[in-house]
N, C-alpha and C positions, 0 to 999 in steps of 0.2 A: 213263426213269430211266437206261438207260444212256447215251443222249449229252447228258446232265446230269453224264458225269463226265467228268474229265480223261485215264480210260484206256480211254476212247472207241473203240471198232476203228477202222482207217482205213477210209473210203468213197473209192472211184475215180469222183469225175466224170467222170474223162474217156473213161468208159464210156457211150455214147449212153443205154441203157437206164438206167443210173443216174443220169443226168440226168432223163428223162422223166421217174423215179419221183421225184425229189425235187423237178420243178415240180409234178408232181400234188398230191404233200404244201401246197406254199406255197400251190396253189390252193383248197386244201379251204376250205370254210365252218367245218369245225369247229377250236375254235381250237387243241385239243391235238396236232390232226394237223398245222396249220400251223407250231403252234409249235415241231411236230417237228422238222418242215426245216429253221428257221433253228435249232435247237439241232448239228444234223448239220452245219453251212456253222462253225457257232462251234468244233466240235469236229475236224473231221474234215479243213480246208480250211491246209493250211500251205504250199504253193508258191507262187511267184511264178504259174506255170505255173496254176494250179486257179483263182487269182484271175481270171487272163485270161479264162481259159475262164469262169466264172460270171457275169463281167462282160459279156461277149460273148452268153452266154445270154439276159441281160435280167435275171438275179436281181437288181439295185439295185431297178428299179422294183416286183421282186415284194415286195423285203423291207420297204420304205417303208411300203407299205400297212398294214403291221403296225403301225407307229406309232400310226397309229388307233385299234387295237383295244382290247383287254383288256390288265391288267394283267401275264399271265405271255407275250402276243403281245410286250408293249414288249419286256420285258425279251428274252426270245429276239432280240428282232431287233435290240436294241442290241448285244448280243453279235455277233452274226453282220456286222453291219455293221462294225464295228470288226475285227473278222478279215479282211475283206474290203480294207475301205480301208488297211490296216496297209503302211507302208510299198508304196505303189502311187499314186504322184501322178494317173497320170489316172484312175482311179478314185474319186479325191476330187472333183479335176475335175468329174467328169458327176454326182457327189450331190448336191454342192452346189449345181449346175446346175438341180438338179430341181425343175421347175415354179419358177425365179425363185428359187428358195433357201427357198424354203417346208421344207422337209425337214431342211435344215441348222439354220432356224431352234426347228423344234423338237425337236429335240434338244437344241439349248443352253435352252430352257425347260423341258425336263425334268428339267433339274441342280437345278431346284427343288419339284421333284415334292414329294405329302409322305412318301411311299416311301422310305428310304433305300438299298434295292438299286435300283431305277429311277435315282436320282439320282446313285449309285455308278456306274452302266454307263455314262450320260450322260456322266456328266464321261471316265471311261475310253476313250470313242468319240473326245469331243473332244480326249483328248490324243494319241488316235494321227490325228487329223486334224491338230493342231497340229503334230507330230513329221515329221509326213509333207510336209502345206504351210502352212509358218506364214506366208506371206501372206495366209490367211483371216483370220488374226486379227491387224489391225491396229487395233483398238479395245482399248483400256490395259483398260479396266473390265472388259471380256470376262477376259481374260488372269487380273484380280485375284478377279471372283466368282468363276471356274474356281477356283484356290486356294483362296480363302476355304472355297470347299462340300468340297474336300478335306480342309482340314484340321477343320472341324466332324465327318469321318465319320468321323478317326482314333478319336472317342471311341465309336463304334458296337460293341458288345459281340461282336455275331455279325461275320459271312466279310465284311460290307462293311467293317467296321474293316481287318480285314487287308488286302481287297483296293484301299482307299485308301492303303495305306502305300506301296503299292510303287508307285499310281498316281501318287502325289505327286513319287517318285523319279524315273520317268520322266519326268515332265511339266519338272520345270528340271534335268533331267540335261547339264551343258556350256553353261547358258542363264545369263547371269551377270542381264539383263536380270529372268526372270522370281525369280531366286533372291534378289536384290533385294527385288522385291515379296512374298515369303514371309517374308523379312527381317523387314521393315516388319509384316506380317500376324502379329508373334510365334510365328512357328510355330517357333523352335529351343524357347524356353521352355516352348511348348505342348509338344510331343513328346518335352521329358526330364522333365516333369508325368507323362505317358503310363507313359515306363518308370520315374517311381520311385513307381506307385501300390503296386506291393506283390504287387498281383495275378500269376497266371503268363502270362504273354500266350503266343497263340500263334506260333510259330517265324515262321511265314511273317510274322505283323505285324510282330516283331521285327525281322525280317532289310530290309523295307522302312522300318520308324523310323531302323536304325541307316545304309540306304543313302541316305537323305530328311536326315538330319546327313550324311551325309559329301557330297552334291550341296551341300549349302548352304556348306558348309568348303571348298568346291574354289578356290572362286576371289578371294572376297569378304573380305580381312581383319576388317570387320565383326563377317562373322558366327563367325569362327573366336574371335575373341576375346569374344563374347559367350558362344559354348560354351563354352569350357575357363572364363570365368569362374562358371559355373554348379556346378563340380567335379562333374564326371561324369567323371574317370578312374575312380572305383569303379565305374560303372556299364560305361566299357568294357573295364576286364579282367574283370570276370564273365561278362561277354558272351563271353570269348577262349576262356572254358571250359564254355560253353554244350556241350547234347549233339548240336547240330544243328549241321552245316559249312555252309550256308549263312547261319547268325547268327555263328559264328565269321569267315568270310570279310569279311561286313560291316560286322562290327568294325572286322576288319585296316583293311578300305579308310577306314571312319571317323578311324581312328589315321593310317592316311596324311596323306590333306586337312586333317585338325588339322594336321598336324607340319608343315604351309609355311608357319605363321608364325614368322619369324625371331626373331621379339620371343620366342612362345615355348619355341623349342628354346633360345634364348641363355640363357633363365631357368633351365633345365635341368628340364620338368617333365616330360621323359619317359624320363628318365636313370635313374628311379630304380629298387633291384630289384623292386620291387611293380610297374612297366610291364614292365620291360626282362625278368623271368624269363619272364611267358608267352608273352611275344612271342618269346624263344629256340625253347621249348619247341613253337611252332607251327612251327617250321621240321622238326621230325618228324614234322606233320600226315597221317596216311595222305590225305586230301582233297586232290590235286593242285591244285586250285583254293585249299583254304585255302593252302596252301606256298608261290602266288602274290602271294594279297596281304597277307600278311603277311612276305614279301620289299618288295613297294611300301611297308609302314608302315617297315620297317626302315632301307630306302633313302635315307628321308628324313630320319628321326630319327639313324643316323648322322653325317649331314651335319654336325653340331652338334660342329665340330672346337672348341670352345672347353672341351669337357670330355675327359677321357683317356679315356670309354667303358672304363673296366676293367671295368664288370658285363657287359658284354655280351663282351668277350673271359672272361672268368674263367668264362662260361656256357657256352664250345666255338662261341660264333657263328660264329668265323672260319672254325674248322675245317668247321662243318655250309656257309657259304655256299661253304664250295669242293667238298665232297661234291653240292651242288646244282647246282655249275653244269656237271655231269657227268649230268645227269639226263638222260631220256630225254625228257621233255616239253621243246620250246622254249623255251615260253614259262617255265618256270621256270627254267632255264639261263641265258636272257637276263637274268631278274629278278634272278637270284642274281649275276652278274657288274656286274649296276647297282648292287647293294647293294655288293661288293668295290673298285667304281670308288668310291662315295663315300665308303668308309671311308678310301679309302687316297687323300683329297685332304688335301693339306699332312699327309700324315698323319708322326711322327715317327721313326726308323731301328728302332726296337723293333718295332713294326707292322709293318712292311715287312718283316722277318726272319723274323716269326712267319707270315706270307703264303707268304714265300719258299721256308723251311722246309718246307712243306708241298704244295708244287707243285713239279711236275717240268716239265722244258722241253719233253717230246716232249707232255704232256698241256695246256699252254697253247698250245703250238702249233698242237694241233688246233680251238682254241676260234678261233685265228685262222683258219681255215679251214673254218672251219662249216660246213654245208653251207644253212646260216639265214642272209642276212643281218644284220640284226639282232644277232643275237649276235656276227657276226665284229667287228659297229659298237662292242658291248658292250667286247669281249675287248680291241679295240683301245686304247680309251677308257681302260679299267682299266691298261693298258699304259702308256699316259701317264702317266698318273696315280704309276707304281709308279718310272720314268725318271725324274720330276720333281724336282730337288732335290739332294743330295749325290751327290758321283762312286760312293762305292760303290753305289748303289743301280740305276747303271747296269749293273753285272756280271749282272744277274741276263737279260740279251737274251744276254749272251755264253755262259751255260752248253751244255753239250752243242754245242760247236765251234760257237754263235751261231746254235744251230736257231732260236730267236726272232726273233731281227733277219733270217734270212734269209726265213723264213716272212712276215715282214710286207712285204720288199722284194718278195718275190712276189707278194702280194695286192697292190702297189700295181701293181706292170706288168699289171696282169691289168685295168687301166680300171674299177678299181670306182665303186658308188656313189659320191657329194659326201661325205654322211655320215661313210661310212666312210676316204674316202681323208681325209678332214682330221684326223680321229682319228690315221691309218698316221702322216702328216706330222708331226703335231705330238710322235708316238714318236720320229721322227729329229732332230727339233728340241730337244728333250731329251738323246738321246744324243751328239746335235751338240756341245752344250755343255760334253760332257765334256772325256777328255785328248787328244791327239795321234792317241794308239790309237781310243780311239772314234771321232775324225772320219774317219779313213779308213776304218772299217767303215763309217758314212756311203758315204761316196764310192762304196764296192765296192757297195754298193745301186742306188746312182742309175746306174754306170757299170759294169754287169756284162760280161765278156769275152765271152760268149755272144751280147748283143745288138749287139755293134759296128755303129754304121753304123745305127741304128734310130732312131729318134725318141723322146727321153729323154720320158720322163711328164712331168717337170718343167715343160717346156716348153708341154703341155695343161693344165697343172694351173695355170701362171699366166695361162692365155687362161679361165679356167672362169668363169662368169658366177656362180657362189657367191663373195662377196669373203671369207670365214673359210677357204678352201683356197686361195685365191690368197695371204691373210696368212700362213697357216700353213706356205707353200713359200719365203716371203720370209725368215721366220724362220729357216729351217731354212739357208739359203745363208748370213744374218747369223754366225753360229755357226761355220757352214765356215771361213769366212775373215778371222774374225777377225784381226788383224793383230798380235793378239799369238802366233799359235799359228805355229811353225817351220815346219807347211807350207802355210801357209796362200796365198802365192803360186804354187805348185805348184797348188793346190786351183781357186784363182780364177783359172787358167789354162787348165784343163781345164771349166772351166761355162762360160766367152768360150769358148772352142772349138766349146764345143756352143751355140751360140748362147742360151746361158741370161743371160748377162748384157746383149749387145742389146736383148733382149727386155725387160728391166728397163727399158731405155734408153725405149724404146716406151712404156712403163707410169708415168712418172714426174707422168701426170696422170689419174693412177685415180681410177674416181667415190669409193671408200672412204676415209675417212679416214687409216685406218690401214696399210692398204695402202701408201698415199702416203709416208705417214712411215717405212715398214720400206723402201720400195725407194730414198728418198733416204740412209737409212742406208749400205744395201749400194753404192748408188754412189760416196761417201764412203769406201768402205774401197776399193772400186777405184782411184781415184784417189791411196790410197799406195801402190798397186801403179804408178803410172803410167799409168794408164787414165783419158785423158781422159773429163769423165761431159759 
């Protein structure tokens, strides 16, 4: 009874004596005592490290045997095999090895037991076989009846219903292929049947329906549009206020994978206060995890610049997503700065102000200087974003004597990631574009006193084998030297110097397209300088 439960104590295999004792168990004739062992391997075995070791003991060939037996031996030992092979390719390897695939094979015959917990584990086995090496399963039909038997268990009233919900999730979790064929298999239809019987389902089912729609919405415009035509936004804002954060969370992420179809954010079906309040309201989630992804839902649905989003500014969104991106968790920090990035794309001078407003220079500073990747990628990104567009909007890198713009000239000498230096770049390429003043704060960046004589990044940054930071350094010299701006031959004087415009010269049959076309620009404007190109 106890390692029938999930709070299980932990067992140390890698205690000789504890091993002995739990081959003794697998060995016994009697089947509760065996089926002890493979409940203790199901429960108690979560390392890479304990896998080794069990594997190496010979447990595959103990637990197999079990397949044979009795009805609560399958079960255990489908469990346990699935623990086992759980992300561990050679230990899939040597199962399905066993005895010519005899083993493997029955297991996928068991997905038709007439048991529904037996048939529930089966498929559960299989799909961390699949997750793990899906070259086993190059057979379509395989792939479809696996689904098929999943989605028959959602309607199973006991613990196999729920625990098909999540298995289904997992199983086409990133697989556009198998999500496809669940497409095909009616399974969105079936699973919002599921949640609007009326009944109270359990959390955990819930939380796998609601993450089983949002794998199916990730990638397939199909099926995104077959959801929302169903109108289930009542079923996911109820969701939003469930008592449990992990049904709430699965929402969020359901709201996300809806919200990438363009067709329908442009409709405006997630604008309204009925979405848009408790999608606010989760951003004060005490559940770090829900605060996450309901940042991703936001993220996306912002995006939809063809409405003014006044509910979700008149709800403190702005102000909570700047509160967050100060948080102590990364990952909410990051998420919170992806949502501020795409509100504030082509966003108009009002937005910007109200951003502005509320941020200080030394505290965006530090976002560029994270100590997270990723976020400095974010902060960065957001930066552009906020640079983009009318000259005033550029003042705001100048506040506190241009702590911004210096903080990012920094992070680009320092050889960052691709990522992030094309984000850094396309901040100066922005500010490039301003007046007079801006391009020489430009120039003081690329051409600091301090590193005289050093090797300008510039010059790495158009050898970089990413072509979107080779465009994005092209950009940013276009702007320099423009030939309408007073010093602008001055400017294009000092990047020849530094060997930045040779190197153009070099470049003028880049495999990129675009690439090509910004550097015969800038050679173009050399040649009013007098610079043969």
């Amino acid at each position: 009874m106890i390692f029938q439960s999930n709070q299980a104590p932990k067992y140390d295999f890698l205690q000789e004596k504890n091993m002995e004792f739990l081959f003794s168990l697998l060995n016994s004739e009697n089947e509760n005592v065996s089926g002890l062992g493979a409940s203790i391997i199901a429960h108690a075995c979560g390392t890479s490290v304990e896998q080794r070791v069990l594997c190496e003991a010979g447990v595959l060939e103990k637990l197999v045997i079990l397949l044979d037996g009795s009805l609560s031996q399958r079960e255990a030992c489908l469990e346990s095999l699935a623990t086992v092979l759980k992300n561990n390719p050679e230990a899939v390897s040597d199962f399905v090895g066993l005895e010519s695939g005899r083993y493997f094979n029955s297991v996928t015959e068991l997905t038709k037991d007439r048991y529904p917990r037996t048939r529930l584990l089966s498929c559960l086995c299989l799909v961390v076989i699949y997750n793990t090496s899906p070259s086993y399963f190059i057979n379509m039909g395989t792939k479809s009846s696996l689904i098929t038997t999943l989605l028959e268990l959602l309607n199973d009233p006991g613990q196999s219903g729920d625990d098909a919900a999540l298995g289904l999730s997992c199983l086409i979790a990133e697989k556009e292929d198998l999500q496809q064929l669940a497409y095909e298999a009616d399974a969105i239809k079936n699973i919002v049947d599921i949640l609007r019987t009326g009944s109270e389902l359990q959390p955990r089912r819930l939380q796998g329906l609601f993450l089983s729609l949002a794998e199916l919405c990730s990638k397939l415009e199909d099926c995104r549009c077959s959801f929302l035509s169903l109108q289930v936004l009542d079923l996911l804002t109820n969701a939003l206020r469930h008592k449990d954060a992990d049904v709430r969370a699965a929402a969020c992420i359901c709201f996300r994978n809806a919200a990438r179809s363009v067709k329908s954010l442009s409709a405006g079906r997630f604008n309204s206060d009925h979405v848009m309040l408790p999608l606010v309201q989760l951003l004060h989630d005490p559940s770090s995890s829900v605060q996450v992804a309901v940042l991703g839902a936001l993220s996306n649905i912002v995006l939809d610049f063809s409405s003014p989003k006044s509910s979700f500014i008149e709800y403190g969104g702005i102000k909570q997503l700047i509160e967050l991106s100060k948080s102590m968790d990364p990952n909410a920090r990051c998420s919170a700065l992806r949502a501020l990035r795409n509100l504030m794309f082509l966003a108009d001078n009002k937005r910007k102000e109200l951003f502005c407003s509320d941020v200080k220079a030394q505290g965006f500073a530090c976002l560029i200087s994270d100590p997270e990747p990723p976020v400095q990628e974010q902060a960065l990104a957001l930066l552009r974003n906020l640079v983009d567009g009318c000259i005033s909007s550029i003042e705001f890198v100048f506040d506190e004597d241009g702590l911004i713009l210096d903080t990012v000239g920094r992070q680009l000498r320092k050889a960052p990631q691709a990522q992030m230096a094309i984000q850094g770049m396309y901040v100066l390429t922005n500010v490039a574009s301003g007046t007079e003043l801006h391009k020489e704060a430009v120039m003081q960046q690329l051409f600091p006193q301090a590193k005289a004589g050093s090797e300008n990044f510039m010059l790495k940054f158009l050898q970089s084998d990413e072509s979107q930071l080779r465009s994005a350094t092209v950009w940013t010299i276009i702007n320099l030297i423009s030939p309408s701006s007073p010093g602008a031959f001055d400017r294009h004087v000092k990047l020849r110097n530094a060997g930045i415009i040779p190197q153009l010269k070099n470049m003028v049959n880049d495999a990129c397209l675009d690439v090509k076309i910004r550097i015969r620009t800038v050679l173009g404007q050399s040649m009013s300088f007098g610079d043969n190109y």
